[in-house]
C-alpha positions in Angstrom: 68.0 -52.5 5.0 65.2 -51.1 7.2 65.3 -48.2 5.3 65.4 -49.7 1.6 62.1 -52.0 2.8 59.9 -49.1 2.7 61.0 -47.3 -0.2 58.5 -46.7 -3.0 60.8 -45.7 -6.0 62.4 -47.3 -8.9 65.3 -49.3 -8.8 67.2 -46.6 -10.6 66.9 -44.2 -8.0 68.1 -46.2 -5.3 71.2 -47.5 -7.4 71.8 -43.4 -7.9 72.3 -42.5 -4.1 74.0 -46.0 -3.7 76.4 -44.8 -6.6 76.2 -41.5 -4.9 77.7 -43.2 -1.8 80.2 -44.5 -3.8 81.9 -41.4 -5.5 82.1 -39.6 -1.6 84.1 -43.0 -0.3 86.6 -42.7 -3.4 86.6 -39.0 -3.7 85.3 -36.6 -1.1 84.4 -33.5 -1.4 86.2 -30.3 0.2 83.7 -30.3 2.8 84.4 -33.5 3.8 88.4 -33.0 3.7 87.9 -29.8 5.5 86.1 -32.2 8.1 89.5 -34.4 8.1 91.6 -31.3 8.6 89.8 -30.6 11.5 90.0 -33.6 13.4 93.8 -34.0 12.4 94.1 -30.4 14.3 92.0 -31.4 17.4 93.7 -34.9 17.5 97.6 -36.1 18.8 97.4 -39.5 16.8 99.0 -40.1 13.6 98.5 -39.4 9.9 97.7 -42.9 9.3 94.8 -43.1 12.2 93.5 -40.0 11.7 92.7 -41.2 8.4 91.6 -44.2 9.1 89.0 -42.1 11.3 88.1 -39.5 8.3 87.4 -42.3 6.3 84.9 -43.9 8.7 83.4 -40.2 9.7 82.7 -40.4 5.8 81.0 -43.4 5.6 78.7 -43.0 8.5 77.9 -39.2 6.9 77.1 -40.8 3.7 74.8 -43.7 5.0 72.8 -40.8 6.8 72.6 -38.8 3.2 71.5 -41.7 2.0 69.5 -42.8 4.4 67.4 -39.2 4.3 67.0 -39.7 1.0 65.5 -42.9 1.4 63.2 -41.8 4.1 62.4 -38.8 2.0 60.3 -40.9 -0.4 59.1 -43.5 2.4 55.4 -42.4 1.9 53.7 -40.3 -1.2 52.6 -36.5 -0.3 49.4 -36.0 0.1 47.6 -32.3 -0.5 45.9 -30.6 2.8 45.6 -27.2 1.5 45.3 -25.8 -2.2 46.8 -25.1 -4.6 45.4 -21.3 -3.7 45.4 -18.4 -5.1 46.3 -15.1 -4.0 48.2 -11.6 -4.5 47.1 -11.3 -8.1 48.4 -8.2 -10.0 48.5 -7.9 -13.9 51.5 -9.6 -14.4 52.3 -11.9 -11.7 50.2 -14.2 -9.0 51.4 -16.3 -5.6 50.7 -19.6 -6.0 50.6 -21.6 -2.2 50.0 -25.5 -0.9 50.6 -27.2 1.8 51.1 -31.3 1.9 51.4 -33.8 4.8 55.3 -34.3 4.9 58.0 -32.5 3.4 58.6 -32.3 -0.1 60.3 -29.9 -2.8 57.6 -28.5 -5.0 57.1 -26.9 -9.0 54.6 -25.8 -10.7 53.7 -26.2 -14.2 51.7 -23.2 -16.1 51.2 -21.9 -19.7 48.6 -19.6 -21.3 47.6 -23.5 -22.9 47.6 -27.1 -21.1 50.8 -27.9 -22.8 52.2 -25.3 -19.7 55.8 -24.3 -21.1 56.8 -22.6 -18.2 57.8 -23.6 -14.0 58.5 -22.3 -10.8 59.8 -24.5 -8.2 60.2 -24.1 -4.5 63.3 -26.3 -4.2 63.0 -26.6 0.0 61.8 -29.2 1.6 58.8 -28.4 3.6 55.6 -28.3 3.7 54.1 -25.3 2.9 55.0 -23.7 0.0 54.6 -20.6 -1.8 56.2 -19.4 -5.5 55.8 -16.3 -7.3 55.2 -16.2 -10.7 56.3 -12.9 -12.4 56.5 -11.8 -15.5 53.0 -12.7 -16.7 50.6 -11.2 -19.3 47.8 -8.8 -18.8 44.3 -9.7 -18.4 45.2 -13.3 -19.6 44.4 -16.8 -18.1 46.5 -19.1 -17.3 46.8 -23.0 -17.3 48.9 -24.4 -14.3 49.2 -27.8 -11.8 51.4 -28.2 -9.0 53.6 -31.1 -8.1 55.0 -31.7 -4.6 57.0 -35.0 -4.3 55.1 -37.8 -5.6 51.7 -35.7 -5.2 50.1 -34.0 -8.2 47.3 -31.6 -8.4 44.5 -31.5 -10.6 44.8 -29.0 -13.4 43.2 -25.6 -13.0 43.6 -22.1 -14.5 43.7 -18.6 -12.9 43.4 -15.0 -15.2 45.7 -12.1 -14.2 44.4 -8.4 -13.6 42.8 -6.5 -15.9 44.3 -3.5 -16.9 42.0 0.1 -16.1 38.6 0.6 -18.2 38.2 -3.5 -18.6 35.0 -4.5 -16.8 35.3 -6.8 -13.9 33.4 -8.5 -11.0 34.4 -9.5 -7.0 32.3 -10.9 -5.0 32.4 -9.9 -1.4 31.0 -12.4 2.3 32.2 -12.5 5.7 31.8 -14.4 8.4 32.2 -17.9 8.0 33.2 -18.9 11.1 30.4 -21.8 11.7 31.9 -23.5 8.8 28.6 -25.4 8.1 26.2 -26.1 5.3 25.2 -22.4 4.4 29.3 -21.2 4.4 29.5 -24.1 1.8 26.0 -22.6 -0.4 28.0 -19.6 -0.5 31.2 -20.3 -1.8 29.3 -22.4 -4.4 27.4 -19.7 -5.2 30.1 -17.2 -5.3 32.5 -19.8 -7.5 29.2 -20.6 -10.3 29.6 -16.1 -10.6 32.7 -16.6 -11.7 34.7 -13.5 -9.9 37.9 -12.3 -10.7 38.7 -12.4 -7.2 36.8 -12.6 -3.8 37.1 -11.1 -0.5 36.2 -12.9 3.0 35.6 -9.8 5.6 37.1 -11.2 8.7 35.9 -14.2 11.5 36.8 -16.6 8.7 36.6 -19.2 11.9 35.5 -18.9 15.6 38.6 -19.7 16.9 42.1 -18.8 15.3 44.3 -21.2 17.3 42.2 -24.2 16.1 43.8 -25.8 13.3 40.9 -27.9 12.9 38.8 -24.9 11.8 41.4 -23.8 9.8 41.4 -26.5 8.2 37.8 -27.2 7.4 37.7 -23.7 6.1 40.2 -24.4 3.9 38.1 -27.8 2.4 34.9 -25.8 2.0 36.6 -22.9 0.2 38.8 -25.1 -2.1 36.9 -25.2 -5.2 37.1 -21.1 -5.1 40.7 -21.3 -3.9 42.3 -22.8 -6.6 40.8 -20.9 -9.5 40.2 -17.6 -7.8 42.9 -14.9 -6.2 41.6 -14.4 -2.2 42.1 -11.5 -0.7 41.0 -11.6 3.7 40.1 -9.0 6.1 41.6 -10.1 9.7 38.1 -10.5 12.2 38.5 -10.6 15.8 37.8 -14.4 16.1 40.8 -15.2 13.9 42.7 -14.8 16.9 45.7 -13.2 16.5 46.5 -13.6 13.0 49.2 -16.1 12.9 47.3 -18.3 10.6 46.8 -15.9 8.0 50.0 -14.4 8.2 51.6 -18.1 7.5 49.2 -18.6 4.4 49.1 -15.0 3.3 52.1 -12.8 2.8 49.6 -9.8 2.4 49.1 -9.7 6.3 52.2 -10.0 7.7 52.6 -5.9 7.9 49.8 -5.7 10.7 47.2 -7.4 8.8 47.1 -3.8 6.7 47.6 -3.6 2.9 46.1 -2.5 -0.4 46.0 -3.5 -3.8 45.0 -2.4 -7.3 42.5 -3.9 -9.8 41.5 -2.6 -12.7 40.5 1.2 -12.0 39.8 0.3 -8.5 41.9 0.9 -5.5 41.3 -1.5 -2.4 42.7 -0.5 1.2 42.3 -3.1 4.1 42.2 -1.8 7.4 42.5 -3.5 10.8 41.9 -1.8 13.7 41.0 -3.5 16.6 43.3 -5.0 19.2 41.6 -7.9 20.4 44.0 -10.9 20.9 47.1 -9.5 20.3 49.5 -9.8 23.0 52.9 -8.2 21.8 53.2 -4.5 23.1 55.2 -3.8 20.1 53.0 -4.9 17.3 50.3 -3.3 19.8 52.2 0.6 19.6 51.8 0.2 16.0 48.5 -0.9 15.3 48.0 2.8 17.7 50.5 4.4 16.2 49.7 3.4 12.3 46.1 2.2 12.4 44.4 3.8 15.5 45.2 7.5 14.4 45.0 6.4 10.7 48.1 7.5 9.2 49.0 4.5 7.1 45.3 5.3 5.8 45.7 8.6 5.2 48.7 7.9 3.0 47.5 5.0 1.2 44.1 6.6 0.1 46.2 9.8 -0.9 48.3 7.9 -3.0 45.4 6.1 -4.7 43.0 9.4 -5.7 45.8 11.0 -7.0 46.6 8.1 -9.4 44.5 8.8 -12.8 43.6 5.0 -13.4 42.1 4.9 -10.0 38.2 5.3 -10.7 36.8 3.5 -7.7 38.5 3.4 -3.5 36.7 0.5 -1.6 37.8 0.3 2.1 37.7 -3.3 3.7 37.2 -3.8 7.7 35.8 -6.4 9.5 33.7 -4.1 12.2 32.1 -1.5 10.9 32.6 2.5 11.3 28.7 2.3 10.8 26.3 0.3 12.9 22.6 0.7 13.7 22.9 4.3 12.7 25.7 4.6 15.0 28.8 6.0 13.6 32.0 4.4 15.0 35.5 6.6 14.9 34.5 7.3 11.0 37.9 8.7 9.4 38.2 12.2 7.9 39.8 10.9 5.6 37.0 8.7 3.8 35.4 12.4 3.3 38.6 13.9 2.2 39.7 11.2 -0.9 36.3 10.6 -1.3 36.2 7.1 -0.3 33.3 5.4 -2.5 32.4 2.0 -0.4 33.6 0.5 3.0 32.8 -3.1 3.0 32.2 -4.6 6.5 31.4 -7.7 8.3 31.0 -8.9 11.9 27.5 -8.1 12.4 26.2 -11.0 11.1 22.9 -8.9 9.1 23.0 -7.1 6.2 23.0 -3.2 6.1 23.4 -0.6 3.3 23.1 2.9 4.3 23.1 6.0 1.5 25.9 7.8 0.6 27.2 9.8 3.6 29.6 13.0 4.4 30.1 14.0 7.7 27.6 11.8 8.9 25.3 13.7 6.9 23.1 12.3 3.6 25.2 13.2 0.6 25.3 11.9 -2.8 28.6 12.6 -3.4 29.9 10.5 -0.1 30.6 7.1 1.2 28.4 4.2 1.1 28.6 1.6 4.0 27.7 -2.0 3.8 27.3 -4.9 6.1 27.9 -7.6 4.4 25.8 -9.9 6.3 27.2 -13.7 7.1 28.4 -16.7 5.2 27.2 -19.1 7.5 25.3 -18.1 10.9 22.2 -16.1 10.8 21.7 -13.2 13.6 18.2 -12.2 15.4 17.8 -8.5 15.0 14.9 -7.0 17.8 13.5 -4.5 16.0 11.8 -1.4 18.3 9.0 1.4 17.6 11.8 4.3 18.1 14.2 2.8 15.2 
């Protein structure tokens, strides 16, 4: 009765589980009789008590079914984070939320408003995250997301181009003061229109604080849920847990790359700060610190004939004040065209560089500058 007070849902529904109840009393399923051949086994009392027995164990299982049930729909979902965008390739996207209780979730997308198409995430939980494959090239899609009773406003989202179509990115870092200038940038960034956006790292001040997290994700939303996100680990996002939960591209050490168009993006991470466990520690050395995984990656990507462009993404930069920071052969050697950086909190864009040398033919750094806290910069005679 307690339970069936609260419940917001049709009459129908509840006379479902009720009826639900019903057919396991009169005919129980093989899990339910293998139940009834174990207690028979562990049990010296007759055939006829034993039964007696299953057929209480029955009814008691069946009141908590439908009693979870019940409590399942005892409040409507609400949002907290997304629909978001991310892991966008030319023929498929990730598609992630995150509500206030547990719910199953689907969403509903088409190349019109009239959708056609879903992917669910059956679980109950509440964060969520489907994969839609199988999608057309360089084409935008309609889609809105249901989770329980919740349902999101529509929105749309345009897969990758193929190579030689024009695009645009737009690139900040930085955001950790989460104030009024983070949100001037994301609305300037979202009126351009991108095809997808980077944030370089330091995305809050302090990685464990899920009311940071939080706020970031409100301020970013309108971006979110109509643009793919692609983030650069800083060092004040802590040790990554958060962005591993919400993005499945960090969860190999925080490294990966992608294609767009005839560009090749790498992200790196290569600082150690606030990561505790010596294993994932012997691998950031072992993978990032002597630049292996780099090596490889960019290797792979000149040698592929689409690839027109290689932009490198870090949070610290390998150039600083005219100081050069562990700068990798291997940007020379593939002919790495821009390395995108944050953390500084000013802007900086040096010339094309080889060997630390002037080159037209080399690298171009830049500092992105910051999304929401400005730095002061003493300037002396000598620089």
């Amino acid at each position: 009765e307690t339970a069936t007070e609260s419940v917001k849902v049709a009459p129908a529904q509840v006379q479902g589980v009720l009826d639900g109840m019903g057919s396991l009393l009169t005919d129980p399923t093989p899990e339910f009789r293998r139940l009834g051949a174990r207690s028979a086994r562990t049990t010296s009392l007759d055939t006829e008590t034993t039964s007696s027995m299953n057929c209480r164990n029955i009814r008691y299982i069946a009141f908590g079914v439908a009693l979870a049930v019940l409590s399942s729909h005892s409040r409507a979902a609400t949002f907290v984070k997304g629909p978001f965008l991310h892991n966008v390739t030319r023929t498929s996207i990730r598609i992630s939320w995150e509500t206030d209780v547990p719910t199953s979730g689907s969403i509903d997308y088409g190349t019109n408003t009239d959708y056609g198409s879903q992917g669910l995430s059956l679980e109950g939980k509440k964060h969520h995250e489907v994969l839609l494959k199988g999608l057309r090239t360089d084409t935008v899609y309609h889609y809105k997301v249901t989770a329980g009773d919740a349902v999101s406003d529509g929105a749309s989202f345009r897969t990758a181009v193929k190579a030689g179509t024009p695009f645009k990115f737009t690139v900040y870092g930085d955001t950790q003061a989460l104030n009024a200038y983070h949100k001037k940038v994301v609305a300037t960034s979202h009126r351009l229109k991108p095809d997808f956006y980077i944030v370089l790292g330091d995305l809050v001040s302090e990685g464990d604080a899920e009311d940071q997290w939080q706020k970031w994700f409100d301020t970013e939303q309108i971006q979110l849920r109509t643009t793919p996100f692609f983030p650069v680990k800083g060092n004040h996002d802590g040790t990554g847990e958060v962005l591993q939960t919400y993005f499945p591209m960090m969860r190999q050490w925080f490294n990966y790359s992608f294609q767009y168009g005839n560009a090749h993006f790498v992200n790196v991470t290569v600082h150690r700060r606030g990561i505790t466990d010596p294993e994932l520690n012997d691998k950031l050395r072992n993978e990032i610190a002597t630049h292996a995984w780099l090596e490889a990656d960019l290797a792979a990507a000149r040698a592929n004939p689409e690839i027109d462009w290689i932009f490198v993404m870090r949070h610290q930069p390998y150039l600083e004040s005219r100081q050069f920071q562990s700068w990798p052969e291997a940007f020379d050697k593939y002919h790495v065209d821009i390395v995108l950086s944050g953390d500084k909190h000013y802007y900086l864009r040096s010339v094309p560089l080889r060997q630390g040398k002037a080159d037209p033919d080399g690298t171009v750094c830049i500092i992105s500058g910051t999304a929401s806290k400005h730095a002061t910069i003493k300037i002396t005679d000598q620089e």
